[in-house]
C-alpha positions in Angstrom: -27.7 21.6 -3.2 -31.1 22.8 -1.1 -30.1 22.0 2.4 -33.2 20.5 4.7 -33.6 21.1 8.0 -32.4 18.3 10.6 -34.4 15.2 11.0 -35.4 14.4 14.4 -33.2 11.2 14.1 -30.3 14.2 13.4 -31.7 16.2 16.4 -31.4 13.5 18.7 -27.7 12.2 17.3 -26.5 15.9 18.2 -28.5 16.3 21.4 -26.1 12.9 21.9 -23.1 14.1 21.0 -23.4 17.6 22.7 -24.5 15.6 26.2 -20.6 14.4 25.6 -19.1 17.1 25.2 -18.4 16.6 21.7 -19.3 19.9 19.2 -20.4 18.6 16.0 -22.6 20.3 13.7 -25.3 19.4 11.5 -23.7 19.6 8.4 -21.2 17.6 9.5 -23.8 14.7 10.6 -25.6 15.0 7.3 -22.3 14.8 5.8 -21.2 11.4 7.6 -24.5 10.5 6.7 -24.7 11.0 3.5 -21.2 9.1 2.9 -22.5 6.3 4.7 -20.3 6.5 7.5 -23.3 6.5 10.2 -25.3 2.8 10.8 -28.6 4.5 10.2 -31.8 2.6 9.8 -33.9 2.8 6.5 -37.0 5.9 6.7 -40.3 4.7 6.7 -43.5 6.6 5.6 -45.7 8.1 8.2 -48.3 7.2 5.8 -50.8 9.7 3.6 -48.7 12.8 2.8 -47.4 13.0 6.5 -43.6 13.0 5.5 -41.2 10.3 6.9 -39.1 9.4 9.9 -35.9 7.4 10.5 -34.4 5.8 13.9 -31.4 6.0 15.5 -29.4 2.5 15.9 -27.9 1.5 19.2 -24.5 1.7 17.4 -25.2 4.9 15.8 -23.7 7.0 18.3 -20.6 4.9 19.2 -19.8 5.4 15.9 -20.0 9.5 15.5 -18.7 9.9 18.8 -15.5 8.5 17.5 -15.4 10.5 14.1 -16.0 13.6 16.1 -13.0 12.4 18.1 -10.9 11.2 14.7 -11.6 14.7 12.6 -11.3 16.9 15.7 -8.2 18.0 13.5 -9.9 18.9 10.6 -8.9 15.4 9.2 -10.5 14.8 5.8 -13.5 12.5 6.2 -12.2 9.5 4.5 -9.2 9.7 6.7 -11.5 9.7 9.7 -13.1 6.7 8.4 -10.0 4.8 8.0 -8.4 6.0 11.7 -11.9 4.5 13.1 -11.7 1.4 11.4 -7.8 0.9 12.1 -7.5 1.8 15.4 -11.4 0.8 17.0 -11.8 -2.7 15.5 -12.7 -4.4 19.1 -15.3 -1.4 19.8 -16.8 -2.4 17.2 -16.7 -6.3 17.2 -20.1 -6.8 19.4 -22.3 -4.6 17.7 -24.5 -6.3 15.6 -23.8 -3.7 12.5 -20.0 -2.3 12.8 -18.7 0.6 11.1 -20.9 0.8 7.6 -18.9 -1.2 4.9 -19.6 1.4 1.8 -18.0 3.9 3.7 -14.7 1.7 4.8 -14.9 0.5 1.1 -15.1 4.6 -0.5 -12.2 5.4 2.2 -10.1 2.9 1.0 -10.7 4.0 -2.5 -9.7 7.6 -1.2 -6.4 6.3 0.1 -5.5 4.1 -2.9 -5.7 7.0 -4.8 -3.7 9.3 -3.0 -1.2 7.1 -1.6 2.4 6.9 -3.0 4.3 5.5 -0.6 5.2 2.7 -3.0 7.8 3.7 -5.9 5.8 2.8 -8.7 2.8 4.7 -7.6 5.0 7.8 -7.1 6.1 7.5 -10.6 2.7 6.8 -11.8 1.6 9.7 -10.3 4.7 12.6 -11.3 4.0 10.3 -15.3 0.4 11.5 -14.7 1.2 14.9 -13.5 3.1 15.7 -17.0 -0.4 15.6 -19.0 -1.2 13.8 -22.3 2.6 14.2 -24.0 4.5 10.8 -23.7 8.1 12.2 -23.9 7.0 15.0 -20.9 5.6 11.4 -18.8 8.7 9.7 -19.7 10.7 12.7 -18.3 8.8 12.9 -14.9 9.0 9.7 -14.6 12.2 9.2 -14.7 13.3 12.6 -12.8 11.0 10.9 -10.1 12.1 7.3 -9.9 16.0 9.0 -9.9 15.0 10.9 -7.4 13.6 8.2 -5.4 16.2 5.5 -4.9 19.3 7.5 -4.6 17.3 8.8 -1.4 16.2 5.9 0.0 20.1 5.0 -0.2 21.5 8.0 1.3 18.2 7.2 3.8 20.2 3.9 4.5 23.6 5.3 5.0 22.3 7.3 8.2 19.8 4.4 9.6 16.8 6.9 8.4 15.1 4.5 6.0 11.9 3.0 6.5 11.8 -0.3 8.7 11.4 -3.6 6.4 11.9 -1.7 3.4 14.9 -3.6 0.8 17.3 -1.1 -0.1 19.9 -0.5 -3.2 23.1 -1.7 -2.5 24.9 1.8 -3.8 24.4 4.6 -6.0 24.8 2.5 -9.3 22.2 -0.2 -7.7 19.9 3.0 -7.4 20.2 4.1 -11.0 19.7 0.5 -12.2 16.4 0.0 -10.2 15.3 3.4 -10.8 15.3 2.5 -14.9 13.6 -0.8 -14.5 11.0 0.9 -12.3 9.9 3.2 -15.1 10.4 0.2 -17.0 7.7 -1.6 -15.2 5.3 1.7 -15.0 5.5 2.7 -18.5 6.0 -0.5 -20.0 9.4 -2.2 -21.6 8.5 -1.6 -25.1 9.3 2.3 -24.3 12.9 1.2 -23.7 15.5 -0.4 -25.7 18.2 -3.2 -25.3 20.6 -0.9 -24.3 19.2 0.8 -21.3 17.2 -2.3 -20.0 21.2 -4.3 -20.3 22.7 -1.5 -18.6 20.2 -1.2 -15.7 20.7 -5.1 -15.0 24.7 -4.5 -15.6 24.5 -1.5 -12.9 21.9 -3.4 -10.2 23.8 -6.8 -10.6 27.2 -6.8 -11.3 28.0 -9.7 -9.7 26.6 -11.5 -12.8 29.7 -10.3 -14.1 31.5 -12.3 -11.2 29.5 -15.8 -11.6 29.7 -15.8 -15.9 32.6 -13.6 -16.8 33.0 -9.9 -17.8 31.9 -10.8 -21.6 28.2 -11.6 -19.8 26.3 -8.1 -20.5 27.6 -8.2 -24.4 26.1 -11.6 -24.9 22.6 -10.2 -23.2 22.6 -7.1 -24.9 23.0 -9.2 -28.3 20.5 -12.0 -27.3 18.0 -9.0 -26.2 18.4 -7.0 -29.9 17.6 -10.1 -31.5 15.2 -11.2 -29.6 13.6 -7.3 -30.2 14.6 -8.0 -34.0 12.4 -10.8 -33.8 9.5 -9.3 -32.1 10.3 -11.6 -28.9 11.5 -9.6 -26.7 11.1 -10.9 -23.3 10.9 -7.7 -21.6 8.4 -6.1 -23.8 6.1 -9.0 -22.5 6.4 -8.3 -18.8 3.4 -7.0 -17.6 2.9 -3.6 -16.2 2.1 -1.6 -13.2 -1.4 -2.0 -12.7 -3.4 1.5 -13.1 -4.7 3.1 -10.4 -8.4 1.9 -11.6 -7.2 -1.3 -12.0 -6.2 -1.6 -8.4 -9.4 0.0 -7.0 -11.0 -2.4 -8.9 -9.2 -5.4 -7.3 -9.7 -3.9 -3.9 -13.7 -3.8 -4.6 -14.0 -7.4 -5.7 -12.3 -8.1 -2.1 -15.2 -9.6 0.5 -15.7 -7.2 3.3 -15.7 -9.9 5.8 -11.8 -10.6 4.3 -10.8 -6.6 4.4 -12.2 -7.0 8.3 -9.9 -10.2 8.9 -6.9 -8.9 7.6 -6.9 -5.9 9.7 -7.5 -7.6 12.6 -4.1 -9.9 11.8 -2.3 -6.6 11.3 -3.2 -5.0 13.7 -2.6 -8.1 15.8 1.2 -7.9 14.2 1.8 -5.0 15.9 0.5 -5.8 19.2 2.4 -9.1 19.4 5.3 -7.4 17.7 7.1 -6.1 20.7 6.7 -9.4 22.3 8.4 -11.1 19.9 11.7 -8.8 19.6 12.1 -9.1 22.9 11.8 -13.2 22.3 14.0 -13.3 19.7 17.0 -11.0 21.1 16.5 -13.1 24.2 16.9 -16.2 21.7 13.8 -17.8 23.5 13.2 -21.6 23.0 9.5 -21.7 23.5 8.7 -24.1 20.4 6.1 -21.4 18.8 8.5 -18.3 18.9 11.1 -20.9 17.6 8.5 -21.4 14.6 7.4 -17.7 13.6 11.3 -17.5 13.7 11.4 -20.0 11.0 8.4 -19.1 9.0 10.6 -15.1 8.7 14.0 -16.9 8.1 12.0 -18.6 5.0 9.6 -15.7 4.1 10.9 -12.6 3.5 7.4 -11.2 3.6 6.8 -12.1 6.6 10.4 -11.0 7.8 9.0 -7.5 6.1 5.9 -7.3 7.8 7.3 -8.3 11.5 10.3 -5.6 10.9 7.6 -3.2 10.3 5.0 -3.9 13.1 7.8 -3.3 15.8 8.9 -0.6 14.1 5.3 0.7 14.5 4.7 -0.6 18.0 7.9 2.0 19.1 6.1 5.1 17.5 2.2 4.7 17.4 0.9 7.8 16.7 3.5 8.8 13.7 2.2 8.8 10.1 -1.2 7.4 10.1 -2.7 5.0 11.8 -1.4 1.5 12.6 -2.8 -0.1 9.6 -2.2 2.3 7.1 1.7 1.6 7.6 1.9 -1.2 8.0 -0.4 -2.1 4.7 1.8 0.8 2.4 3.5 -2.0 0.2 7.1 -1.2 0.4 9.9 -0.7 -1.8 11.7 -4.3 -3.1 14.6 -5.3 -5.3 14.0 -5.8 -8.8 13.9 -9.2 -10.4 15.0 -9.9 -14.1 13.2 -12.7 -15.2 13.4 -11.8 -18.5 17.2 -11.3 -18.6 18.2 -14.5 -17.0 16.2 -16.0 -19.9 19.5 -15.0 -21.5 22.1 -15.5 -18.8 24.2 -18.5 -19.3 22.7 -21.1 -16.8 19.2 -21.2 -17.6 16.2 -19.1 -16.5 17.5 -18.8 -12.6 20.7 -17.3 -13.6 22.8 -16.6 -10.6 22.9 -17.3 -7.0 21.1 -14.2 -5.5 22.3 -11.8 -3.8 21.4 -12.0 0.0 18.5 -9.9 1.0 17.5 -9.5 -2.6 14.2 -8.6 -3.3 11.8 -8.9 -6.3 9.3 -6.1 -7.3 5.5 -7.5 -6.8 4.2 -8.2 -9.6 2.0 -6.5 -11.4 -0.8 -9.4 -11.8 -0.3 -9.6 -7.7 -0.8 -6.0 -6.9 -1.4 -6.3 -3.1 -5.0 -6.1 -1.6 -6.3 -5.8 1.6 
């Protein structure tokens, strides 16, 4: 790429930044630039051969000042992005142009990609990592989804696991989800009767407790037939949405909604501290009383408050504020499909308390 010399809208941005004490150089402003990180106002033509010439924005500098500050530590660009638009929202709020939506929009795109903090992006990504050869994805899948919730319950067992995050009951819970997680990434058809019965008999033996020991034979015969058939009910469940699929979904999002619901997160975490301190203290003010109600009845909710405090305590660990508390988190499975099968009717058993379902693929979260 033929670099070009500095414009003098450049010139002055780092005259700016230098007057604050901030060392930024000039291929890191064309850089920003160029992203379209930088509220930067259209070049015009000086007319008859005479070149061109672009102006600063009032909000031009605010903005650079604070990625200088956010990649101080060599943080990669779209991470700066991200911090900025996390952490600086009210900074932000009276200019008349905030922090430029393409770039919060490519940033995002960035993170989706890389992120796999949920369990089925982790084994989409170790499946991916194995190459073109389906029994080699199949393996890393599964090396990485048996990995993953046997940890998260040892996690448990010493009060290191994530706040708000639903995890297995024991060992042979673990195994059970870890199968039907696979399951979900690399689609049911790849796995027969047999596993899919014994993943349900290992993650919900108290089926065994509500309809009788003789329950799992009579789903592992209903399932075969229903294969035999070409019926089966877990070869229709939809799948893990792609990586593309979900960056898709994220662009057909409205900025204006992306800005809102980080503002209400971020809010969460403010306000979270408040409330823990509210509900140990078993306040009656009638609106603590009702966000109390709202997480007794929504376990999302529940998920999301858990987490904000557990942000609130340590702010500056693990990405910004937003980041964490957006990283969808690990749930219980559900087994639609097998209660289809379960004497009782589609609903099968009283639940479990605290058990969680897996989103679902058609309601992959978005921002």
């Amino acid at each position: 790429m033929v670099w070009k010399e500095p414009s003098d809208s450049e010139r002055r941005l780092h005259g700016q930044l230098a007057a604050h004490g901030l060392s930024v150089s000039w291929a890191k402003i064309r850089r920003w630039r160029e992203f379209g990180a930088l509220p930067w106002k259209k070049q015009r033509g000086l007319g008859r051969g005479s070149g061109s010439t672009s102006e600063l924005l009032p909000e031009t500098f605010a903005v650079a000042e604070a990625l200088a500050l956010a990649t101080v530590k060599k943080r990669p660009l779209e991470q700066a992005v991200l911090h900025v638009f996390t952490t600086r929202p009210r900074v932000f709020a009276a200019m008349s142009e905030p922090l430029p939506e393409r770039a919060v929009r490519r940033a995002l795109a960035w993170y989706t990609a890389r992120d796999d903090s949920h369990p089925l992006a982790a084994i989409e990504k170790a499946a991916q990592s194995a190459g073109i050869c389906p029994d080699k994805a199949m393996d890393a899948a599964l090396e990485s989804a048996h990995r993953y919730f046997p940890k998260l319950y040892r996690q448990a067992k010493q009060k290191r696991h994530p706040a708000g995050t639903a995890v297995p009951d024991d060992l042979a819970d673990a195994d059970g989800l870890a199968t039907f997680a696979v399951a979900t990434v690399l689609g049911f058809e790849n796995f027969g009767a047999d596993a899919i019965v014994e993943a349900v008999s290992k993650s919900l033996p108290e089926l065994a407790d509500e309809y009788g020991t003789q329950v799992f034979a009579q789903l592992r015969k209903a399932v075969r037939e229903a294969e035999g058939d070409g019926e089966s009910q877990f070869s229709r469940r939809p799948h893990w949405p792609s990586l593309q699929d979900r960056v898709r979904r994220m662009e057909r999002v409205e900025y204006p909604v992306i800005c809102t619901v980080r503002d209400v997160l971020a809010l969460l975490v403010e306000a979270s501290p408040v409330l823990a301190v509210a509900r140990r203290a078993e306040a009656e003010d009638p609106e603590i009383r009702h966000i109390e109600a709202i997480r007794m009845s929504n376990r999302r909710t529940d998920e999301y408050l858990r987490r904000a405090e557990a942000i609130s305590r340590q702010p500056a660990a693990g990405g910004t504020g937003l980041e964490r508390l957006h990283r969808p988190s690990p749930r219980r499975v559900h087994y639609p499909a097998a209660a289809e099968h379960v004497p009782g009717g589609r609903h099968g058993p009283r639940s479990r308390p605290g058990r969680r379902a897996w989103p679902q693929p058609s309601h992959t979260r978005e921002p």
